[in-house]
Structure formats: structure tokens, C-alpha cells
N, C-alpha and C positions, 0 to 999 in steps of 0.2 A: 522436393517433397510435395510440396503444392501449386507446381508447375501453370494449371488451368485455374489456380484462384482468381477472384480479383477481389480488390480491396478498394473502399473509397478513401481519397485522399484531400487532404483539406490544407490548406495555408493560412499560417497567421504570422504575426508580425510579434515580435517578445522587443520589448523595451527594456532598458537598462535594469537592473534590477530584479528582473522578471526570474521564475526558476519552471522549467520543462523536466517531469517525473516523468521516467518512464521502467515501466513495471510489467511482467509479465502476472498472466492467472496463478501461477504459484505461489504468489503474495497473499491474493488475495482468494485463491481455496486451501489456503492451510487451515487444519483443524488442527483444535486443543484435543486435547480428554476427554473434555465433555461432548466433542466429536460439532462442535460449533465453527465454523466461519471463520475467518480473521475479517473479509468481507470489504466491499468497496468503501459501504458508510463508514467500517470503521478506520479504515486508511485514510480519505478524504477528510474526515473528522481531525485524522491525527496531523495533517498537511495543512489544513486553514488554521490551525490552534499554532503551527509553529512555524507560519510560511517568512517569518521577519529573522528566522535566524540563519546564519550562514551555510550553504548549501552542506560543507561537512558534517560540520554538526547536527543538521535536518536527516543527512544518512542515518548518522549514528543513532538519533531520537527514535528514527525509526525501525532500525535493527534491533534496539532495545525494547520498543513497544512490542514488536511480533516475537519475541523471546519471550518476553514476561506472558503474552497470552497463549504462548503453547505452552507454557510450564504451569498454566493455570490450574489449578486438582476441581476435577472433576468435583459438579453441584452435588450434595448430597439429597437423596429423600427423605424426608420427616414424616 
């Protein structure tokens, strides 16, 4: 499919401990209702707020997060 891409590539070193996410755009261009973002800030927000818990349960945190804000009801106008 993208035969003549190239892509930069980078090395790093993960220590014990350490946890490597990895996510396609569709994570992070999903829209609510309100036709908003789910967005990088709010992924990495939700990943440093829960980086100490076991990598399971960081899926799950996170399946839940992007659930609750697509079921989010659209802002109303006043």
C-alpha cells in the first residue's frame, strides 16, 4: 500500500517497568456528538494520570475513557 514511503525511525532503550503505547489515528480522531476530538492531549492526559497501573488495567482505563466520550450528549445552546 505505501510501498515508496519512508518513515523516520528512532531507538530507545525501555527499562523495567517502563510501558510502550501504541495507537493508531483512530483513537485519537474519533468524534463525540458534539463532533469533538477524543485527540492526542486527551489520550496523553489520560496515560500520565494512570501510567503506575498495570498495563491491563491502563487498556481497560482506557477503553472506558474513549467510550464515555463518544457517548458524551452533545453541548446544548442557551
Amino acid at each position: 500500500m505505501f510501498c515508496s514511503s519512508e518513515y523516520p525511525t528512532t531507538r530507545i532503550a525501555l527499562a523495567e517497568g517502563d510501558k510502550l503505547v501504541i495507537y493508531t489515528d483512530g483513537l485519537t480522531e474519533t468524534r463525540n456528538e458534539s463532533e469533538e476530538l477524543y485527540g492526542e492531549e486527551r489520550l496523553t492526559t489520560l496515560l500520565l494520570k494512570h501510567m503506575n497501573i498495570p498495563h491491563r488495567e491502563l487498556l481497560g482505563t482506557c477503553l472506558y475513557d474513549l467510550r464515555t466520550f463518544r457517548e458524551k450528549p452533545p453541548k446544548r445552546m442557551t
